[in-house]
Every structure is written in structure tokens, then in C-alpha cells.
N, C-alpha and C positions, 0 to 999 in steps of 0.2 A: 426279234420283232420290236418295233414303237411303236408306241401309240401318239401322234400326232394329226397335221394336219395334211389329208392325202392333196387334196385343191392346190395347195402352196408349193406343195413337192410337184406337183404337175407342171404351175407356173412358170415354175423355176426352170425346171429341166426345158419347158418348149421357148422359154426367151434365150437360153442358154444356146440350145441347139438353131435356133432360127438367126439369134446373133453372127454365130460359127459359117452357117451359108451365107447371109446376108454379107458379112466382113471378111472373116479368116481363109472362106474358100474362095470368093469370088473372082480370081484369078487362077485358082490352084484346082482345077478337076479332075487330077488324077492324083492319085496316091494322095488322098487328099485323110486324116485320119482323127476319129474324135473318141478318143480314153475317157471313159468312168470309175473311177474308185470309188467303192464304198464299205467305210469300216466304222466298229462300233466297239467303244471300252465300257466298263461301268459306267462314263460321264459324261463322253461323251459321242455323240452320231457325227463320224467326217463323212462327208463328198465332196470327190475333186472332178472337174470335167476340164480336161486337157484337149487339145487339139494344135495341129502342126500348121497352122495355118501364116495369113500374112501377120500375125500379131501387130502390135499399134506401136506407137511414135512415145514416146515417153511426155512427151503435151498430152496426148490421148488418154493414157494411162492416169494423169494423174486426177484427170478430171472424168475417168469414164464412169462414174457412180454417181454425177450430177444432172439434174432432170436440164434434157432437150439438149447434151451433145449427141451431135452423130456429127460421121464421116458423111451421111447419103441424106443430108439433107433437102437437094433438089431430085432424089431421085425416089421421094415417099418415107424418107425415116422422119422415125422423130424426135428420137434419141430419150426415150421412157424405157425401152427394155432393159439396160442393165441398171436404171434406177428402180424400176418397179420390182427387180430381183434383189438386191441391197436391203429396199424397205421390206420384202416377204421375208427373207433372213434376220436382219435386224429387230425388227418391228413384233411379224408373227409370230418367226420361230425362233426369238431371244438368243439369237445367235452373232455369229460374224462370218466376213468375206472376206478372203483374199486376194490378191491378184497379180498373177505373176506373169510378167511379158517382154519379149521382145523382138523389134522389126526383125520379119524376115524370117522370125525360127519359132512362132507360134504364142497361145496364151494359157495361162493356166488357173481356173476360180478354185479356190478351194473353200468349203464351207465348213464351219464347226458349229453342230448344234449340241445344248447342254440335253442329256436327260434326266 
């Protein structure tokens, strides 16, 4: 058990998941697949959300943590969800992200929060 903040961990998880439809599956509907690990030592809380989807471009990747990129810009994004999950990690839950990706064989966040 932690005691944290349940709101943040909610955020996180539905920009994460909404991202994964919205990007990673939007051509891939079948066998389409999304991994959660979560592990806890004395120090720290990991979660990773993995998914096999289209993962991104390495231009994408290096800036996808920056407020208003998206890929769907003309089609309703607005490229704030994987910054608004950065600053919930960073910011609320004195943590870090990682990100690990490539075209064609999916993406993978992994989070480390301190307890």
C-alpha cells in the first residue's frame, strides 16, 4: 500500500490509455495489446504501461513531453496529454518518466515514483 495521490494516478493512467487509442492503435484493431507493471521496493513505486502499438518517429519521441505536440492536430488533439502526465509525475508525484519507443514495434512509459 502508498499513500499518495489517488486523482494523479487516475490522470495519468486515462491520458496514458486514451493516448495508446488515440496514437498506438489507430490503425492496429486487432491484437492490438496494453501491459501494466507495477512494482514497489522500500524507495521506490515503478509503473510501466507498455503497449505494441504504431510507437513514434524519433522527432516525436524527443519532443513528446512538450506542451501542444501532437500527430492529430487537425483532427481534435492538442498535444497536452503526455505533457500533463510528465508535469503529474514530475511536478506532483516528485518523480520521473521514461520513454521508450520505436516506429512500428510500440511504446513503453515507465514511471519511478520516490516513497
Amino acid at each position: 500500500m502508498i499513500y499518495s495521490y489517488p486523482g494523479a494516478y487516475a490522470q495519468l493512467l486515462n491520458n496514458l490509455i486514451q493516448n495508446a487509442i488515440i496514437h498506438a492503435f489507430e490503425f492496429k484493431k486487432e491484437n492490438a495489446i496494453i501491459k501494466i507493471v507495477l512494482s514497489l521496493d522500500e524507495n521506490v513505486f515503478m509503473f510501466s504501461f507498455e503497449d505494441n502499438g504504431a510507437g513514434m518517429s524519433e522527432e516525436i519521441k524527443e519532443t513528446a513531453f512538450d506542451p501542444f505536440v501532437t500527430t492529430k492536430r487537425n483532427a481534435g488533439g492538442t498535444g497536452l496529454g503526455l505533457n500533463i502526465s510528465y508535469n503529474i509525475v514530475t511536478q506532483k508525484l516528485k518523480g520521473t518518466i521514461e520513454l521508450q519507443t520505436q516506429k512500428g514495434k510500440g511504446t513503453k512509459f515507465t514511471v519511478y515514483i520516490p516513497v
